[in-house]
N, C-alpha and C positions, 0 to 999 in steps of 0.2 A: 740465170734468170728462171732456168725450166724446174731446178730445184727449190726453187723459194716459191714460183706458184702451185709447185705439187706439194709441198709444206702448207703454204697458207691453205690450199684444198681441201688436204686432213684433217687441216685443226676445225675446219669449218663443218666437216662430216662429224665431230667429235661432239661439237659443241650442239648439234642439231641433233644429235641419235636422241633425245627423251623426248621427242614431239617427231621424228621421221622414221620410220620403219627403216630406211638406207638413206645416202646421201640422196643419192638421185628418186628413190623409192616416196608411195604415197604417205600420208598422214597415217599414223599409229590410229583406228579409232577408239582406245582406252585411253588414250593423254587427254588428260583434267578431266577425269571422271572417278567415279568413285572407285573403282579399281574390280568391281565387282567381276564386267566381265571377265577377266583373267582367272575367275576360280572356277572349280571342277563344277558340272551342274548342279551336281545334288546339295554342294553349298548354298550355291546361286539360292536355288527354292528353297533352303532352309530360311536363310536369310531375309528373303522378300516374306516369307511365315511368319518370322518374327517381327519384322517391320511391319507388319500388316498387324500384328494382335498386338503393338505396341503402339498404336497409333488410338488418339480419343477419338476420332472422326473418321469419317468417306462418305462418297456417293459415288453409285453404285448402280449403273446402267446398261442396261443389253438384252437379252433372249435364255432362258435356262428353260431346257424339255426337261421335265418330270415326268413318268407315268405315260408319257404319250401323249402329252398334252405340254404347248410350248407357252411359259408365261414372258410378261413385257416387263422388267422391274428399273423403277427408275427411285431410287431409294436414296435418303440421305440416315447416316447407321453413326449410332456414337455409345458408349458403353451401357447407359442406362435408358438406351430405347432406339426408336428411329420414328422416322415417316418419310411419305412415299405414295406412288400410284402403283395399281397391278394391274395388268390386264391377261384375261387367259386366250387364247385360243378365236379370237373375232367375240367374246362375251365383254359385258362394258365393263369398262372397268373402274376400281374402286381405290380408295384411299385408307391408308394403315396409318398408326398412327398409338405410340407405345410410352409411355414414361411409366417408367419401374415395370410392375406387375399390369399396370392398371392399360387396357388396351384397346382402340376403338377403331371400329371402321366406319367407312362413310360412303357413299353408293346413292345415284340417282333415284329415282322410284323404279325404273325399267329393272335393275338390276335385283331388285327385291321382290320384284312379281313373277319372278322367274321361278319363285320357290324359297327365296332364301328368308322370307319375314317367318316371323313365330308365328306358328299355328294358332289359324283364328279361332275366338270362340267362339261355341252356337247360337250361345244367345247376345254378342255383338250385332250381329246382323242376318237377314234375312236368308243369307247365301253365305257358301263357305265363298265362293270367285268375288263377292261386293264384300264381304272380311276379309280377304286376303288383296283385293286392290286399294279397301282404307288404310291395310295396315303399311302398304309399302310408300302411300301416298304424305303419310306421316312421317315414314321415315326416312322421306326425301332428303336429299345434301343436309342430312344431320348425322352425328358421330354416335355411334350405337355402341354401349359399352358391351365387349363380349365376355361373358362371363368364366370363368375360368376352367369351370367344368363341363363350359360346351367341347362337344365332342373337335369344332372346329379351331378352339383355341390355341392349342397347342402348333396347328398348319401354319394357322396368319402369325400367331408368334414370330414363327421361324423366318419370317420375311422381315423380320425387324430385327433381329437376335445376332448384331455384328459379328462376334465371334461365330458363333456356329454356323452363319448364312458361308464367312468365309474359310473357314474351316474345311466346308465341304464342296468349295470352290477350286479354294487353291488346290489343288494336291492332282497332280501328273500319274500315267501310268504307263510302265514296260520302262525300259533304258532309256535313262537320260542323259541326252546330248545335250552340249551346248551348241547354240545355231547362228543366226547372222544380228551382227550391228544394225538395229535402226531407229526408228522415229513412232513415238505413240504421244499424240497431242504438244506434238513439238518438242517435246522431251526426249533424249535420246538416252537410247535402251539396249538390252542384250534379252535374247530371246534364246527361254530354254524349251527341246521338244522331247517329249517324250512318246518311247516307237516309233520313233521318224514320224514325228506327229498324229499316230497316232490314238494314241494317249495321252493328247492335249497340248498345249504350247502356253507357255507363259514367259511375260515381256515384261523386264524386271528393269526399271529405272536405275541408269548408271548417273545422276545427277543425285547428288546428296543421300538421302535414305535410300535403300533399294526396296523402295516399295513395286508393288507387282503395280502395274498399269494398265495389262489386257490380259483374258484368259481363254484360251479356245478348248471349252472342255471335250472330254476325250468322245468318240464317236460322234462328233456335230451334235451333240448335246447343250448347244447356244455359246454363246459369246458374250463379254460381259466386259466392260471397263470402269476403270478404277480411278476416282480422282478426288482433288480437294481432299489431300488425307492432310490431317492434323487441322482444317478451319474450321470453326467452333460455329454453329446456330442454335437459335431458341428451339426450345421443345417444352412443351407446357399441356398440362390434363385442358381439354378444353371447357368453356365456362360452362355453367348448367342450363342457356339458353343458344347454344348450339348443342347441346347433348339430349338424346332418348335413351334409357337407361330399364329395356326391358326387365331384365332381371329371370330371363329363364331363358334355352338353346332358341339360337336363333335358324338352327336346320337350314344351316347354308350347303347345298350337294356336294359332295367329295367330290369330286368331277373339278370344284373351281379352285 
């Protein structure tokens, strides 16, 4: 009898090794996943790289310090543009908003009296301070098309510009480990670090694509997550009675 239950015991051990780490032992946490984490890290992140520039869509939320100065980006990013809210540093914040080349942002009055309207003319108004408060008053919650050769076009682009926003996102620095199994919006996930975190961490989705799902850039240079990759939304030039369409720099501060 004691060899027929130490037989049936084996075969039981045998039959469970692909979901048990041992008979007696916990769950595998790679059974029924994509099998991602099992490979070396530097696959991992290549992999979530490519999953990420192969994807139409994301949105695109967290803290990124540039410069010294920490922005709030809550972005939705799809190949031929995006939009989204920005905020810098306690400054109000504004609204982006990109199809093809053509690219618009949109900002309370506050945000424009601060400096960023086009410089008034003299003979608008009596005062340069009563020209520069009509002109921000105008271009209240309307979408300002920024022109391509403003000096700031190129900045606010790049808040829209999926690939290159994550391009210079994703990418880890010093030795990369792979680190522990868990959980990013319920989704579970393998987490690569590099320099023992200090050169950032990223949380690579073991559920179907291994898109990246969090990214802690390197030196506390903000935090950032990643989702709704591949769901498709409108994006449209807005009409010409939500648009103001200066047509020369709109001298928004490098600062923002």
């Amino acid at each position: 009898m004691r060899t027929r239950n130490a037989a049936l015991v084996g075969a039981l051990c045998v039959g469970l090794s692909a979901a048990l780490t041992a008979c007696g032992g916990g769950e595998d946490p790679d059974a029924g996943t994509n099998g991602v984490g099992k490979l070396e890290p530097t696959v991992i992140q290549d992999k979530a790289r490519a999953a990420a520039r192969g994807a139409e869509t994301v949105h695109l939320s967290g803290n990124v310090v540039s410069q010294g100065r920490t922005y709030r980006l809550d972005m939705r990013l799809k190949k031929n543009g995006g939009t989204g809210r920005v905020s810098s540093s306690g400054d109000t914040a504004f609204e982006l908003l990109r199809v093809g080349d053509a690219l618009y942002l949109k900002a309370p009055a506050g945000f424009w009296a601060k400096g960023a309207a086009p410089s008034p003319s003299a003979k608008a108004a009596p005062t340069a301070t009563a020209d520069a408060a009509a002109a921000a008053g105008k271009l209240d919650d309307k979408y300002v098309k920024v022109p391509a050769d403003d000096p700031s076009y190129q900045q606010l682009k790049g808040f829209t510009d999926k690939d290159v926003l994550l391009d210079g996102l994703i990418g880890l620095h010093g030795t990369l480990a792979r680190g522990e199994h868990g959980t990013v919006g319920g989704v579970r996930t393998i987490r690569v670090t590099g320099a023992k975190g200090g050169g950032g961490t990223l949380d690579v989705s073991l559920v179907g694509t291994p898109y990246p799902l969090r990214v802690q850039r390197a030196g506390g240079a903000g935090q950032l997550e990643l989702d709704s990759w591949g769901k498709d939304f409108a994006l449209a030039v807005p009409t010409k009675e939500q648009t103001v369409d200066y047509g020369k720099q709109l001298h928004i501060p490098s600062g923002r």
